[in-house]
C-alpha positions in Angstrom: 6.7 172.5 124.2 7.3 174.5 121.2 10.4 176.7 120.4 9.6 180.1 118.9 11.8 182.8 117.4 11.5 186.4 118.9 12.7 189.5 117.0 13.2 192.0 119.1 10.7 193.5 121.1 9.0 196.3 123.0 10.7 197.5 126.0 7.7 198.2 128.1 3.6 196.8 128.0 4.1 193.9 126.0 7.5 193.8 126.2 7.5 193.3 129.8 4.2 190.8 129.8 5.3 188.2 126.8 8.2 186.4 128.0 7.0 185.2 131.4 3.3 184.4 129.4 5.4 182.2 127.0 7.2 180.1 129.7 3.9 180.4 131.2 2.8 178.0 128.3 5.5 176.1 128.5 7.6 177.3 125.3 10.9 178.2 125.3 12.2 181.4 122.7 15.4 182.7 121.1 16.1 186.5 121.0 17.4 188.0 118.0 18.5 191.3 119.3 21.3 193.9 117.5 21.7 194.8 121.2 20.9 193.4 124.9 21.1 196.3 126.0 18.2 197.6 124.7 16.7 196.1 127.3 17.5 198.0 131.1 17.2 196.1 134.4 13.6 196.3 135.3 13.4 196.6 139.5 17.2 195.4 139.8 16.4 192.5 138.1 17.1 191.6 134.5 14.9 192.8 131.5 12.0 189.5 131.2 12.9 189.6 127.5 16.8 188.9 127.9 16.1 187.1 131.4 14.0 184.9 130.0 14.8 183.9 126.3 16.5 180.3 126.5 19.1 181.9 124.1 19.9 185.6 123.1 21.8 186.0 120.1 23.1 189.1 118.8 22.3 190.1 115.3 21.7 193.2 113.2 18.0 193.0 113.5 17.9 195.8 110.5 19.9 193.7 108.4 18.0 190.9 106.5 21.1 189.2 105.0 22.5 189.1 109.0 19.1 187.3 110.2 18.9 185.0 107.6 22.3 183.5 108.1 21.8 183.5 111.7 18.3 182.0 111.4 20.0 179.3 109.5 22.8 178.4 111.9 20.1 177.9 113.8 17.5 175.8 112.6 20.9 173.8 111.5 21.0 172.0 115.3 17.8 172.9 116.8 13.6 173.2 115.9 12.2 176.5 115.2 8.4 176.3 115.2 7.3 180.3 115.3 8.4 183.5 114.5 7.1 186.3 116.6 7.6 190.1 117.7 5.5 192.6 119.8 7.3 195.7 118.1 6.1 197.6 115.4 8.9 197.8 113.4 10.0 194.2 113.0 6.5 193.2 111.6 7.7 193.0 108.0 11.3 190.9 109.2 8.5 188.2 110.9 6.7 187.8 107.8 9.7 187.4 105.9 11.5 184.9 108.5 8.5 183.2 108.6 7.9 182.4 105.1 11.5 181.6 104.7 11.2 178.9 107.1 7.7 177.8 105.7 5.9 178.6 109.2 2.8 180.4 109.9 2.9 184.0 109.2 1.4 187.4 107.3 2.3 187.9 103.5 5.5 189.7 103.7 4.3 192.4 101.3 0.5 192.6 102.4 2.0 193.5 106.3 5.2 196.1 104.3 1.8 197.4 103.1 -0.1 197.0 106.5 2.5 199.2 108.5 2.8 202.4 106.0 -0.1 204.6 106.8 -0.3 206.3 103.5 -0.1 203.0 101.5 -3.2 202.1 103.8 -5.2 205.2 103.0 -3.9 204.9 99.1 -5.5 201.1 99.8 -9.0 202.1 101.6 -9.6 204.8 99.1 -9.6 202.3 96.0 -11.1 200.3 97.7 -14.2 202.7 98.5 -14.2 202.6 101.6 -15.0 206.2 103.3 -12.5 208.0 105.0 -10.6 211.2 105.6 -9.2 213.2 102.5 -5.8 212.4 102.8 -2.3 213.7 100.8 1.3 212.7 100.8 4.3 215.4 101.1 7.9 214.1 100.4 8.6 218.2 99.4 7.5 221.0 101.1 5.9 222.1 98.0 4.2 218.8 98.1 2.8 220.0 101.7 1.6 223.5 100.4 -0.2 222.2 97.8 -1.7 219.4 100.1 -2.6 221.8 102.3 -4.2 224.2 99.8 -6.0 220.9 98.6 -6.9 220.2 102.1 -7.7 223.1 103.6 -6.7 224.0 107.9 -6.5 222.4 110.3 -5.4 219.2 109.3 -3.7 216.5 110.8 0.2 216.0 110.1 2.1 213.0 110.7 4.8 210.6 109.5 4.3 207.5 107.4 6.5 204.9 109.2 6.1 206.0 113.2 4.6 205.0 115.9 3.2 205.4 119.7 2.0 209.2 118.0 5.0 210.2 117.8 5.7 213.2 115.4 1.3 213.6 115.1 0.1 217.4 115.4 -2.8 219.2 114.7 -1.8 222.2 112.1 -3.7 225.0 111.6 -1.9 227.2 109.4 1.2 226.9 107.7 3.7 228.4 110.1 2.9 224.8 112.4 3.0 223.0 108.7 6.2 223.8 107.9 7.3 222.9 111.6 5.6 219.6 111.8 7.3 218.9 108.3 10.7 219.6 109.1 10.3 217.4 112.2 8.9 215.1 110.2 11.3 215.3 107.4 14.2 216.0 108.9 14.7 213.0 111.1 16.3 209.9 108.8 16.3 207.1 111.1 13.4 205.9 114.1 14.8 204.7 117.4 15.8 201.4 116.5 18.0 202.6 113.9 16.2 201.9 111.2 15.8 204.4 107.8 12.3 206.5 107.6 10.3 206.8 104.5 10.4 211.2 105.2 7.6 211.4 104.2 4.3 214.0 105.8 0.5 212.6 105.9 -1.7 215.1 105.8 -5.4 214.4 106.7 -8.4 216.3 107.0 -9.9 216.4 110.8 -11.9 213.8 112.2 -14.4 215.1 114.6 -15.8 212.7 117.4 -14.8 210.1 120.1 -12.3 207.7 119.3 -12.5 204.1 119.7 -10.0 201.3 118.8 -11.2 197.2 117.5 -8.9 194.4 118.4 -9.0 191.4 116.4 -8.1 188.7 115.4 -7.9 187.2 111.7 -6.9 183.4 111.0 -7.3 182.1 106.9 -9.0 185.7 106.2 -11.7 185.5 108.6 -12.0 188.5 111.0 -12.9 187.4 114.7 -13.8 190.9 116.7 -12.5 190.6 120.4 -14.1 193.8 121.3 -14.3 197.6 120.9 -11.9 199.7 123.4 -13.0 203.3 124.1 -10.2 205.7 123.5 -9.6 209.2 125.6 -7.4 210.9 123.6 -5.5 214.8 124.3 -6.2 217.5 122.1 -2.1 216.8 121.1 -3.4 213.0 120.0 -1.5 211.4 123.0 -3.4 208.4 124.4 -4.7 209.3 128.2 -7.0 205.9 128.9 -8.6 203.2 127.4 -11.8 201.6 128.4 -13.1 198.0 127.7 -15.4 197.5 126.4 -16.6 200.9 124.8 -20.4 201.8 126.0 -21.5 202.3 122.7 -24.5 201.2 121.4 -25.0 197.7 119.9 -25.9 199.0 116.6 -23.3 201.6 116.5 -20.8 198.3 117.7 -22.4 196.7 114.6 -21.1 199.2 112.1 -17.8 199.9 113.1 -17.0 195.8 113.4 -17.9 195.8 110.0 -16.3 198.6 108.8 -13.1 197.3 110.2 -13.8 193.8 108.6 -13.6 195.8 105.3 -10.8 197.7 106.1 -9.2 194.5 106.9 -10.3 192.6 103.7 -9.7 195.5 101.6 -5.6 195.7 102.7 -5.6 191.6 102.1 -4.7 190.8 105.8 -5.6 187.3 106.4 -3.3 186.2 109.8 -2.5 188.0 112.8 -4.2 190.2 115.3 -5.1 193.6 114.6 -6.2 197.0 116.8 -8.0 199.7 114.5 -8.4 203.1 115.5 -11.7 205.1 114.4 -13.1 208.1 115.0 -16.9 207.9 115.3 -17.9 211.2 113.0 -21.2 212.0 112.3 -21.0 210.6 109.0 -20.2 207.4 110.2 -17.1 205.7 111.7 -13.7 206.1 109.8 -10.6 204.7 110.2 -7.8 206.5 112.0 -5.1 203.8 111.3 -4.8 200.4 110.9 -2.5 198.2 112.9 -1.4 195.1 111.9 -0.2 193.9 115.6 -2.1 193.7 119.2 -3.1 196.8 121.4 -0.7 198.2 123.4 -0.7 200.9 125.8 -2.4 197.3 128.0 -5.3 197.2 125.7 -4.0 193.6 125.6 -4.4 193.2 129.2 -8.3 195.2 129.2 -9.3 192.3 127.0 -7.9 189.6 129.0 -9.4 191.0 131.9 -12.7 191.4 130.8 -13.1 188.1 128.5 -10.5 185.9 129.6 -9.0 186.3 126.0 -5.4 187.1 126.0 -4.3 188.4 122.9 -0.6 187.9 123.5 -1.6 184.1 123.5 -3.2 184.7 120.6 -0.2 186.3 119.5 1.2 182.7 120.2 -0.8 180.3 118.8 -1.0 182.6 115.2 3.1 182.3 115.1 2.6 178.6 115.7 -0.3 178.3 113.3 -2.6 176.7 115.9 -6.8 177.9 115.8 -6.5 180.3 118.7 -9.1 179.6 121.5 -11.8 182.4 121.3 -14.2 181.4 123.6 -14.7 184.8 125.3 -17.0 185.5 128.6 -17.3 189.2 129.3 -18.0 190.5 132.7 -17.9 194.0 133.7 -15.1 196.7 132.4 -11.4 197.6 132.2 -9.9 200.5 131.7 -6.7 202.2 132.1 -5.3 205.9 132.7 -2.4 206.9 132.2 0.0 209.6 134.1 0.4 212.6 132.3 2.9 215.2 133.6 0.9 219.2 133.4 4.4 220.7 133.2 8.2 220.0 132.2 10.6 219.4 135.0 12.2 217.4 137.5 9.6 215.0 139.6 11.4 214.4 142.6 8.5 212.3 144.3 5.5 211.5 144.5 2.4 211.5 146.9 -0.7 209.1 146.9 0.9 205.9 146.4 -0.5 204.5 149.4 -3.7 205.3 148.2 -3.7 203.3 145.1 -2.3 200.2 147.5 -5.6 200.6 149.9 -7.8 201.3 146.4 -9.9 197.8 146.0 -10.5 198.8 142.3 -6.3 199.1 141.4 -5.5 196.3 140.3 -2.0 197.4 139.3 -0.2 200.4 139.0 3.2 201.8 138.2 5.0 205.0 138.1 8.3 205.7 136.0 9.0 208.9 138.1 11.3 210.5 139.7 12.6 211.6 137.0 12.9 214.6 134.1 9.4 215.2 132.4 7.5 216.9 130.0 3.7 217.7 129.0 3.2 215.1 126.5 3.9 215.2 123.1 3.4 211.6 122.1 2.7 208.4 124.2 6.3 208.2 125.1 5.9 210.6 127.6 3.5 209.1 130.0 5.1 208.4 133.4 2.8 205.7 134.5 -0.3 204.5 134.7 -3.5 202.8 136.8 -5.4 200.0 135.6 -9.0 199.6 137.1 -11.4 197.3 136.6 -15.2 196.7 137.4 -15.9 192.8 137.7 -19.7 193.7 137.4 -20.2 197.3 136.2 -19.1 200.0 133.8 -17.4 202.2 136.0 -13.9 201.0 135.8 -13.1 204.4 133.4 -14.1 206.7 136.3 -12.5 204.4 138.7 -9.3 204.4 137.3 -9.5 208.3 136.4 -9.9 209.1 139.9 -7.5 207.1 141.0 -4.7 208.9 139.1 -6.2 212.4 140.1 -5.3 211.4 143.5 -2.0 211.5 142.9 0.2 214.6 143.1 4.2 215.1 141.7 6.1 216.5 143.9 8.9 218.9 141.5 12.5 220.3 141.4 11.2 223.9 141.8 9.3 223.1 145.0 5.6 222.8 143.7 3.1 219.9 144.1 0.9 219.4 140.6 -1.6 216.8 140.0 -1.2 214.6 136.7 -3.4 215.7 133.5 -6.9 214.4 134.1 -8.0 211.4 131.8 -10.9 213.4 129.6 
């Protein structure tokens, strides 16, 4: 049994599937969290991540001088043998723990590099490797010229976000200075920590999207597979398919674009999931992310290969080979509920129907509740996950499935949730 160190965490998707995974495996883990309450009651029950942590103790998790003294009280009567997170923003504050306590981890600057999209592009373009033109506004003169650079419509978003969050298509400079005041104007992200301020501007990519989840131990790049991507014309995620149908040789090239991408940003430990659009110049990277899928990517690939990238997750922080012996059968996918108006849900119909579906092989709904068409990922309200054990269907199944639900509002009508495109 090994004893790991978690700092903080995501509330939902991973959040939700690591803890009972790690007792699962027979580890125990220590929560570093500035606040337990961070964490709601999930079903009346406590939160998995406080519920099941063998301690919780409560530090600034923003504060580096906080977690190191706290990291050594600890270590002072009791074994640490990992450091680990499933959140975005406490990447960097892994890699650093972990090197202080001489454990396996990412280079503290090559993952402060890895998680700032416009130090990625800045990287990618040295580097050679094609990709969108790209400029950086920390002004709003900075974004006029950009755009004047750039040319409309381009996509804005901020450096240091995530879960598309703050990403819009502009297509003139009315939405420019809009999306850069948003941008701009908001100084910390929702775990309190300070944002850069700073506006990526890109020129469009045109063409189906696709994500690559990996894995890379001692520099080497293992690719776990290729996740088709359906994506709203306002960027939020509505589904994910695994594996993509693409073609093999169209596979080929974007594993080893990704491998470059990877090589060229000097990540050499951890798991990965790249976004790319597949132009017809080629495929191009979207963004780089130096952590596993979410949005239960993670749980398409187990499905489908029996490879559980959250125990990969676990065996990296540990620095243990991670077991990649993969067997794929059949497709995953996943779609998510997305509300077609803003309101009140005050029910909803057609739950019964996903219970009786034989394809559902989970569901969940975070309705009733106040919605809102979706601006970002954060405002799903649910989602179906389908699978296929011997076909390639499991995107339609799960699709339809969703579109046979209806949410029942305040102001007395019945809508049916975005269709997964």
């Amino acid at each position: 049994m090994a004893t790991l160190l978690m700092v903080e965490s995501w509330v939902q998707s991973t959040g939700l599937a690591l803890p009972p995974l790690l007792r699962e495996l027979g580890h125990d883990y220590i929560l570093f969290t500035k606040d337990p309450a961070l964490y709601p009651d999930v079903d009346g029950a406590p939160h998995p991540v406080v519920r099941d942590a063998d301690e919780v103790i409560v530090v600034d998790t923003n504060d580096r001088a906080a977690m190191t003294g706290a990291v050594i009280g600890i270590v002072c009567r009791r074994r640490v043998d990992g450091v680990l997170t499933t959140c975005d923003y406490y990447l960097d504050a892994v890699a650093e723990l972990s090197r202080m306590l001489g454990l396996a981890g990412a280079s503290p600057d090559i993952m402060r590099r890895a998680v700032r999209k416009d130090a990625v592009r800045t990287v990618l373009q040295r580097a050679g490797l094609p990709g969108p033109r790209f400029a950086v506004a920390a002004t709003w003169e900075d974004a006029l010229a950009g755009a004047a650079e750039l040319g409309f419509p381009l996509v804005a978003k901020p450096v240091d976000l995530n879960s598309g969050t703050s990403v819009h298509l502009v297509d003139g400079e009315a939405a420019l200075k809009d999306a850069f005041y948003e941008v701009t104007g908001v100084e910390r992200n929702t775990r309190n920590q300070p944002l850069v301020r700073r506006l990526l501007l890109e020129e469009v990519l045109q063409g189906p999207e696709v994500s690559v989840e990996a894995v890379t131990v001692a520099g080497e790049t293992t690719v776990l597979g290729i996740t088709g991507k359906s994506v709203t014309p306002s960027f939020v995620e509505a589904g994910h398919v695994f594996p993509a149908p693409l073609p093999p040789s169209v596979a080929a090239e974007v594993t080893e674009h990704v491998r470059a991408a990877l090589t060229a940003i000097g990540y050499s430990h951890g798991l990965s999931h790249t976004e790319l659009r597949l132009t017809p110049s080629g495929p191009r990277i979207v963004e780089i992310n130096p952590r596993q899928g979410g949005g239960y990517v993670f749980d398409l690939v187990r499905t489908v290969t029996g490879v559980n990238p959250l125990a990969l997750l676990v065996d990296l922080a540990l620095g243990r080979t991670p077991d990649l012996d993969a067997t794929a059968t059949g497709t995953a996918a996943v779609a998510f509920v997305l509300p077609p108006v803003d309101g009140i849900v005050t029910g909803v119909d057609g739950r019964d129907e996903l219970d009786a579906n034989p394809a559902v092989a989970r569901w969940q709904l975070d309705v009733p509740g106040a919605v809102r068409r979706p601006r970002d990922n954060n405002d799903r309200v649910g989602h179906v996950l389908a699978v296929d054990p011997e076909g390639d269907r499991a995107g339609e199944l799960a699709a339809t499935a969703v579109g046979t639900l209806r949410l029942r509002m305040a102001d007395g009508s019945v809508v049916q949730p975005t269709a997964v495109g």
